[in-house]
N, C-alpha and C positions, 0 to 999 in steps of 0.2 A: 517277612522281616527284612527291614533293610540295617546295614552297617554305618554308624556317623563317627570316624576317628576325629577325636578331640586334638585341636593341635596345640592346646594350649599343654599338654601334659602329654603325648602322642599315645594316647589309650582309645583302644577302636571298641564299641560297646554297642550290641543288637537293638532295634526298635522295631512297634508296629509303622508300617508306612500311614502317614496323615502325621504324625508324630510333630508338634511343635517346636521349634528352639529351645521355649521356656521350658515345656516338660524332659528336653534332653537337658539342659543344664542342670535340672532338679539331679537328676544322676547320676553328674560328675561332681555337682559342687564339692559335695563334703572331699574330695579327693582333691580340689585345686587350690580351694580357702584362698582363695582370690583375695587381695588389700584393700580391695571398692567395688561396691555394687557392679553387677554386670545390668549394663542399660540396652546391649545389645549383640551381634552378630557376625561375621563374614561367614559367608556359605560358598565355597568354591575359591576364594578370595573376592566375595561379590558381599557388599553390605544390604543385611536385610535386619526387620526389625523382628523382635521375640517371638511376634507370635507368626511369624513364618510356619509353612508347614514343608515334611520333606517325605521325598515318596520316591527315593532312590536313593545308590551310594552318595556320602559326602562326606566333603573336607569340614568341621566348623571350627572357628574360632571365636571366640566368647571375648566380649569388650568392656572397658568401662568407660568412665569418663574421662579418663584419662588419655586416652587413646584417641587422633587425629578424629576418628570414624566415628567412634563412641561419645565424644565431645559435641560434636554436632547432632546426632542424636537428641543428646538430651537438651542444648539451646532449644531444637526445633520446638519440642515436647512444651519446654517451660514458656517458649512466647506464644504457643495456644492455649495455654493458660492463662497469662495475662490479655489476648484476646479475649478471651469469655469472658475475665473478670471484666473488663474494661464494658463489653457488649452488655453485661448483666447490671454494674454499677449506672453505665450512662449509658440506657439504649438511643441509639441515631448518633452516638458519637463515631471518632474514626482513629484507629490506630496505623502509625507509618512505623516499620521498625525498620530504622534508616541503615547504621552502620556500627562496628565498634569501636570504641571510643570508652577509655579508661580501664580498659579488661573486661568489661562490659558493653554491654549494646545500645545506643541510645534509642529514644519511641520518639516519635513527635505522636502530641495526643491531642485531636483536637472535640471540645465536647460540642456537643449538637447548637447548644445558644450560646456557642463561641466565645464563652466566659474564659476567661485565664487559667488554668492550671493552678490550683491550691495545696499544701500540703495534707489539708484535711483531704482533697479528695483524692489525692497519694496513699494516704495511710486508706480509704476504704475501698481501693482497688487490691490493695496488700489485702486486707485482711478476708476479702471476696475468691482473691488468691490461694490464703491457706486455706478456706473452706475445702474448696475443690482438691486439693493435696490433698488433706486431712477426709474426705470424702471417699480418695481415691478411686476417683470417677472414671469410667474405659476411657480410650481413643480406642474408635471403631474405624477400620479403612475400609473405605468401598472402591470399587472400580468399575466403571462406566465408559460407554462409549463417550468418545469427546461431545458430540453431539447433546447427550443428555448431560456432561457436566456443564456445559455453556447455559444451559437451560438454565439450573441450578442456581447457577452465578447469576443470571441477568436477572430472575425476580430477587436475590439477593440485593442489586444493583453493585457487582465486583466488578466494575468496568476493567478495574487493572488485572484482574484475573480474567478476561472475556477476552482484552486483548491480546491474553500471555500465551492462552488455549486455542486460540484463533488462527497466531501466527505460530505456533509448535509443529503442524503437521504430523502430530498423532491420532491415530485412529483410536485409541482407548486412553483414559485418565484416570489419576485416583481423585480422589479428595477423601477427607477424613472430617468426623464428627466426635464433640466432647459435646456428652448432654446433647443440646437441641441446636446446638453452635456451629456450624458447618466453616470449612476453609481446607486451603491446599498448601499443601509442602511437596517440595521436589525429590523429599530422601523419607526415609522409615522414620518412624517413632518410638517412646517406649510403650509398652502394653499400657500403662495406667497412669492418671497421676500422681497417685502416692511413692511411685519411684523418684521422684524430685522433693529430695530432703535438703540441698542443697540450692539457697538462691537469695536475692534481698533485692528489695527496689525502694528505687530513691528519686525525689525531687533532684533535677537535674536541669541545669539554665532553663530553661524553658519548657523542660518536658520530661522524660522520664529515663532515671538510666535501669537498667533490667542487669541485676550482678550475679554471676555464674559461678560454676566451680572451679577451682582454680587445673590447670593443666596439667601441673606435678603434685596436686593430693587434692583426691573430688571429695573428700570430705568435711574440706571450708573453702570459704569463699575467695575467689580470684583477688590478692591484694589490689585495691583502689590508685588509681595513677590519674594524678589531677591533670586533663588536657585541654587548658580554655585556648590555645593555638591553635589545636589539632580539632578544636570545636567549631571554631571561626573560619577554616579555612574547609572543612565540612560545610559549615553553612554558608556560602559561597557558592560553590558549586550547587550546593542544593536549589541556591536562587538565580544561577543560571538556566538551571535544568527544568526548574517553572518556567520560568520566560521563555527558554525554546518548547517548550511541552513536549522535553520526553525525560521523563521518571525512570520509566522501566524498561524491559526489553519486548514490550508489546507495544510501546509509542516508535520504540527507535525500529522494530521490522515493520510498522507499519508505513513509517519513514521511508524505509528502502522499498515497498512494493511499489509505493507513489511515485517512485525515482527519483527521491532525494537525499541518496546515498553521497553523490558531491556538493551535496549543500552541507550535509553532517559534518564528512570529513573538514571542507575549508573553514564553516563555524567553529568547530573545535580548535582547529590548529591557528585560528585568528585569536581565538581566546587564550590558547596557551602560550601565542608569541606574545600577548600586548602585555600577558602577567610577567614577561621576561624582561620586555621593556622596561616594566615598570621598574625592578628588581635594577635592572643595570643601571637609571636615573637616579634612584637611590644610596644604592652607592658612587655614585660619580657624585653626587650632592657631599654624602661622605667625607668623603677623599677629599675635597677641597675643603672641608672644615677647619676654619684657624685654627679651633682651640682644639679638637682630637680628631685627627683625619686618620682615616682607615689603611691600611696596606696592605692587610690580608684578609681574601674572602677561603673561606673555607665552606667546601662543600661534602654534604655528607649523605646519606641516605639505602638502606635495603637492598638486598639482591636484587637485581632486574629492575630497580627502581629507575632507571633512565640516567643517572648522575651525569655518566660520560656526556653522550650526546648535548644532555644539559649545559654543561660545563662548557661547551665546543660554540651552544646557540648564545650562552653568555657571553664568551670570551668577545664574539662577532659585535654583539649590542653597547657593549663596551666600548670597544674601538670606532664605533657610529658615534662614543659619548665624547671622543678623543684621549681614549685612556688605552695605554697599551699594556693589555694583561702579560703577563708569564704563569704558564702552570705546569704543575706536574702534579702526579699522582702517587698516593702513599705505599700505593706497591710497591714502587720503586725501591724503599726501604725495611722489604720485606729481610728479617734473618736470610742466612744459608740455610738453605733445606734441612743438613744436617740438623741445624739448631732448631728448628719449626716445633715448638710445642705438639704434645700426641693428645688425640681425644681416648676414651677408654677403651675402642676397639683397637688401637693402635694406628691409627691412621693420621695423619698431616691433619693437626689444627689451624688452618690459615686466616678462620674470624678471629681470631684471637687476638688481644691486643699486645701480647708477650713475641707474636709472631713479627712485630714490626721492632726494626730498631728506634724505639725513641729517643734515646739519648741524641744520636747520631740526628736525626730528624730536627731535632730543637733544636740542637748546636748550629745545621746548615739555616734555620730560619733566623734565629738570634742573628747572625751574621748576617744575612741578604737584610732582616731590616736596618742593620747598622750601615750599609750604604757596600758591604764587601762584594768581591767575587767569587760565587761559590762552582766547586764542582760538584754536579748531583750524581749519582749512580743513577741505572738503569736494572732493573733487575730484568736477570734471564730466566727466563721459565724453562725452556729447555733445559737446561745444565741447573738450574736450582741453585744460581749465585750471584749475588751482586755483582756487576761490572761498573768500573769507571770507563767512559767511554768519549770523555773531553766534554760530554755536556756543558757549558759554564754559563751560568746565571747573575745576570746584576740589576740591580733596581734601577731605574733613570728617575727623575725629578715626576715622568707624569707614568711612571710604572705601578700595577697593581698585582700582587702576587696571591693566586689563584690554586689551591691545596683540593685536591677532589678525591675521596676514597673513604670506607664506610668507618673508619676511626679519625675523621679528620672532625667533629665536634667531641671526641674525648681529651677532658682538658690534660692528661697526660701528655698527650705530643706537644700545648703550645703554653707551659703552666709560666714561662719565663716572658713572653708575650704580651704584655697589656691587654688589656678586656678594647680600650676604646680602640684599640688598632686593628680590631679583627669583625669582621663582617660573616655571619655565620648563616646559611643556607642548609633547609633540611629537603629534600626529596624524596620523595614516594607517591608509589601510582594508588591513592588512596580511592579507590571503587565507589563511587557513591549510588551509582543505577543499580537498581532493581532487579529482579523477575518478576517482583509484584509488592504491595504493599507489606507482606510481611514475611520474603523469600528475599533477605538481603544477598548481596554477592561479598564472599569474604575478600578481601585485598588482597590475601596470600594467593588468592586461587589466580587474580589477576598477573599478580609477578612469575608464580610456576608455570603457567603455561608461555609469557615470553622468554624463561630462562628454558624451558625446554625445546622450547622450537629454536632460540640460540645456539643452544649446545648443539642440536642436530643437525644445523647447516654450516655449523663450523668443523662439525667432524669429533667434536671432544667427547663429550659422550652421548649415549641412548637414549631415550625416553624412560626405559627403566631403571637405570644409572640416574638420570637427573631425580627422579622419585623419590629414589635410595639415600641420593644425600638431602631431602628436602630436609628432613627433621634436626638435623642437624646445623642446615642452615638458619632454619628457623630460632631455635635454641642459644644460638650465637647472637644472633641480632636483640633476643630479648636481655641478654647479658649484655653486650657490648655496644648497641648503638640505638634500640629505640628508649632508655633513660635517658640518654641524651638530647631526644628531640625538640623538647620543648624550651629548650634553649635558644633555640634557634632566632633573628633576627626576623627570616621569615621563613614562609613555608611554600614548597612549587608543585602542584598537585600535575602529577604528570600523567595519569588514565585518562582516555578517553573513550566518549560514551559509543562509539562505534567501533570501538577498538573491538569488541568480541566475535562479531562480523566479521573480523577482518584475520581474527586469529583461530576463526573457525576454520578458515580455507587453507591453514597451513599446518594448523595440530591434530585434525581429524585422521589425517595417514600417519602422522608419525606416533600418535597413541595407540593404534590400531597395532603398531608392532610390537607392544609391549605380551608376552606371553602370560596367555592366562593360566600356569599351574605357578606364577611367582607372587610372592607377596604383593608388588608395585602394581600388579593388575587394577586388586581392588581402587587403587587413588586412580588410575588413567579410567578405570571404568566410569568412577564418578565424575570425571572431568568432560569424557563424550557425551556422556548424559546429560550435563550443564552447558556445553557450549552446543547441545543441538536444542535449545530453546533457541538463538539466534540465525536469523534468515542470513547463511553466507555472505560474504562480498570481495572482488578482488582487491589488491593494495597496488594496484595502478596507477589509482589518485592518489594516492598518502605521497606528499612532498617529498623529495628525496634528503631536506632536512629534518625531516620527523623524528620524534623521539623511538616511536612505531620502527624506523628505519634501524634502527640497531638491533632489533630484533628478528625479526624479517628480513633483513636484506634489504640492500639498494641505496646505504647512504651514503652521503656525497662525501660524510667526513671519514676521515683514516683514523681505525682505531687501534 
């Protein structure tokens, strides 16, 4: 007999060894009465799926969808669903499940005689869909040497799964089968899928959006948030990422074994300066408008999104425009520590938008656009107080006033402002590559690993500290700054496609010190595991103006 204390209730309870997840949960449930299905696991602080077996002491905790771990999960679950639907309704067709987009995930779907997408044939993918729910048909996982999954794939013809298994450097794979359906996922699934009660799909621009459970209760759907910006500027990228042919992260290591690791980097970072260009032409176009010229660009965007640097490679293209920016940052206008609204643990709220003085804010900008001289504070972090420190500010005839910080599009700070006099920029490092046609890369995962390798060569906190606060910064942003996005004037997609490459060579040691008996494990576990699908590289080449540089080290600008 082996011991599995439950940590969700700390009750430790005897099993035979072979003993599955799902039959140890049957044990505890009626004692936990959990508020949502459990879809899955952590064993150790290591995410597995239910029908895990265990054949020694363990720690388990039982998930739902609710839950960072549990949530993915069940996406995985529900897009080999619509896989199969999709295989079963249109065989020789092809599913891409690109990114999220509206709380949901969008597909590009394309059918075998390259016909349009119809809602008729929307509604008989759904309803191919509930079969298989309603069926409650296994997921089987098997695991194979890599050698025989490659097999598998190639008479498949999963070229983006051949190239994914090719450049991994794993000796063994899984892949998993619903029905006669074969494909790969990088994490667990649930046992079956009659566990996805939860889900809707829809005609969407051109292709299909796949709608999920919502975060804070899996038992309705994630509320719909209309994003034809944040769609446009997706598919953008997407059609650079054809043009250069690399999708996934089996195009881009293949990229790097050919040694065309500096041809990635300088393509990327030519791409990302000419879209900044563009951005500073536009409003220098603005600006000189008779009838409503611009004075304030306000920039705004996510944790780790890049903004600063941004903000820094703007100000430069501007003054190439003949316009000389002024900026400061909304920290500046951060309350006194004392006054810093608390989260419910007790801890400093700083996404908060109550955290910022606005009053004080507005007043200083109403007045620089009236032509005044203002004096700005500088807030101290150390001592946790505004300081005046003579900063003084004044607009000139060809001055542009440049606001950069993640409540700088909440129309609270500029409600006294005229709409035509502010020029509004949103950022984020919006992940469009792959691991393979239907193993999207979340965004968040792309921002957490450069805020943590940040923290860590700055000295501020851990890797398991940065972890700790992720949910919470998460939670902030979807309150206080991604309802605002789609305001935006435009949008500056700040990931790049080699970027994982290059963040494999700095976050692999500093995860590695995250201790495995803490919660924060299970997320660095999952994050080693994901960035070792990418073939390392050094950031030698990465420009010393990169956005990449604020996170990493080595950039030219002062932050």
């Amino acid at each position: 007999m082996l011991q599995i204390r439950c940590k969700n209730n700390n009750v430790t309870k005897s099993f035979p060894e072979g003993t599955s997840l799902l039959d140890a949960y049957r044990e505890f449930a009626d004692e936990l009465q959990m508020p949502f299905p459990v879809v899955s696991a952590k064993v150790n602080n290591a995410s597995q799926g239910l029908k895990f077996r265990l054949y020694q002491n363990r720690d388990v905790e039982f998930l739902d969808a609710c839950t960072g771990s549990g949530h993915r999960v069940y996406v995985r679950s529900l897009c080999f669903v619509l896989y199969k639907a999709t295989c079963d309704v249109f065989p020789g067709s092809k599913l891409f499940i690109e990114h999220p987009l509206s709380r949901g995930y969008y597909c590009n779907f394309k059918k075998r005689e390259a016909d349009p997408l119809t809602d008729e044939d929307v509604q008989r993918i759904r309803q191919r869909m509930q079969e298989i729910i309603q069926q409650d048909e296994p997921f089987h996982r098997f695991e194979a040497t890599t050698e025989e999954a490659l097999r598998i794939f190639r008479e498949r013809g999963f070229a983006d799964k051949v190239k994914l298994l090719e450049t991994s450097g794993q000796s063994y794979s899984d892949y998993y089968m619903l029905g006669d359906t074969v494909d790969y996922y990088y994490g667990p699934l649930v046992p079956s899928a009659g566990y996805l009660k939860v889900w809707g799909l829809e005609h969407y621009q051109d292709g299909l959006l796949l709608r999920v459970p919502d975060r804070y209760n899996a038992n309705r759907l994630a509320p719909k948030m209309d994003q034809p910006k944040t769609y446009a500027m997706f598919a953008e990228k997407v059609h650079w990422d054809i043009i250069m042919r690399h999708s996934n992260a089996g195009d881009v290591n293949k990229a790097i074994l050919k040694g065309h690791a500096s041809e990635l980097i300088q393509v990327s970072e030519a791409l990302q300066e000419k879209k900044i260009v563009k951005i500073a032409e536009e409003i220098d176009a603005r600006f000189h408008d008779p009838e409503h010229p611009i004075r304030l660009v306000l920039i705004t965007g996510p944790s780790s999104s890049g903004k600063t640097t941004f903000c820094k490679r703007l100000c430069i293209q501007l003054l190439a425009c003949g316009l000389r920016p002024l900026s400061f940052s909304t920290d500046d206008y951060f309350v006194n520590r004392v006054d810093t609204p608390l989260l419910p643990d007790g801890s400093y709220d700083f996404d908060n938008i109550k955290a910022v003085d606005c009053d004080l804010l507005e007043d200083h900008l109403t007045r620089l656009m009236a032509g005044e001289r203002v004096e700005v504070p500088e807030y101290n972090f150390t001592t946790g107080k505004r300081e005046n420190n003579g900063k003084r500010l004044k607009l000139q005839n060809d001055s542009v006033l440049i606001i950069e910080g993640i409540h700088a599009l909440n129309p609270m700070l500029t409600e006294r402002i005229p709409d035509a006099m502010k020029f509004k920029i949103f950022v984020s490092a919006l992940t469009n590559i792959s691991l393979d046609d239907h193993n999207w890369i979340p965004t968040q995962d792309n921002r957490l690993l450069r805020r943590i390798i940040r923290d860590y060569n700055k000295g501020a906190f851990s890797a398991q500290e940065t972890i700790s606060h992720w949910k919470n910064v998460c939670d902030a942003e979807e309150k206080w700054i991604l309802p605002f996005q789609e305001n935006a004037d435009v949008m500056f997609n700040s990931a790049l496609n080699i970027e994982f490459a290059v963040l494999r060579t700095h976050a692999e040691i500093i995860l590695a010190s995250v201790p495995r008996n803490c919660p924060e494990y299970s997320e660095a576990h999952r994050l080693v595991k994901f960035i070792h699908y990418f073939i390392p590289i050094s950031d030698k080449e990465i420009p010393p103006t990169s956005i990449m540089r604020e996170f990493v080290g080595g950039s030219v600008f002062k932050y």
